[in-house]
C-alpha positions, 0 to 999 in steps of 0.5 A: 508433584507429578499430577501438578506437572501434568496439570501445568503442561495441559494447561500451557498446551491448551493456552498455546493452542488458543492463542494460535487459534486466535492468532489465524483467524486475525489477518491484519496481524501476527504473533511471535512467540520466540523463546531467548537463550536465557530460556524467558518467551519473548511475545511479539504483537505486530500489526501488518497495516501499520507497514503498508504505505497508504497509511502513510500520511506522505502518500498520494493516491496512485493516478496521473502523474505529469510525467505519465501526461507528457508521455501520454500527450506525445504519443497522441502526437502532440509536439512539445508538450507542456503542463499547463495546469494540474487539478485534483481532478485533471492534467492538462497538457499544451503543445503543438499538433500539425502546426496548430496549437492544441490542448489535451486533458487527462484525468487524474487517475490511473492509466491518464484516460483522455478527457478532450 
């Protein structure tokens, strides 16, 4: 009986001690072992991607957004500024400069970089 005992638990160590070696070299997910009140281990795999917002299929890529073009084309001093279109690759903005009607572009990712 007592042998078996011993058996039984260097066996359940030797098991815990793999798992946690698994569960650390993997970074992407995780593993939860809890222990309820009615004494049953509740294990729990979860996926640390899956949370993250790219995997998402609403999100959008982090770039230029019209709000950040507006800004942008008033600080360059541009008067009433207005989109005048948005591509995947561009935003374009109208407004007015010294009273001449002028045209800015920016690109469409992050930080609104000027084109022309």
């Amino acid at each position: 009986m007592r042998k078996s005992l011993h058996n039984i638990l260097a066996a359940g160590l030797i098991a815990v001690g793999a798992i946690s070696a698994v569960s650390s070299t993997s970074s992407a997910q995780s593993l939860d072992l809890y222990i309820g009140p009615d004494g049953r281990p509740d294990v729990q795999f979860r996926d640390r991607d899956r949370d993250r917002r790219y995997y998402d299929e609403e999100y959008e890529r982090p770039g230029c957004s019209e709000r950040q073009a507006l800004r942008r084309a008033s600080r360059l001093g541009v008067r009433d500024p207005e989109i005048q279109a948005v591509t995947r690759r561009q935003i374009v903005v109208d407004g007015q400069q010294r009273g001449r009607f002028v045209t800015v572009a920016f690109a469409n990712r992050p930080g609104c970089p000027r084109l022309g």
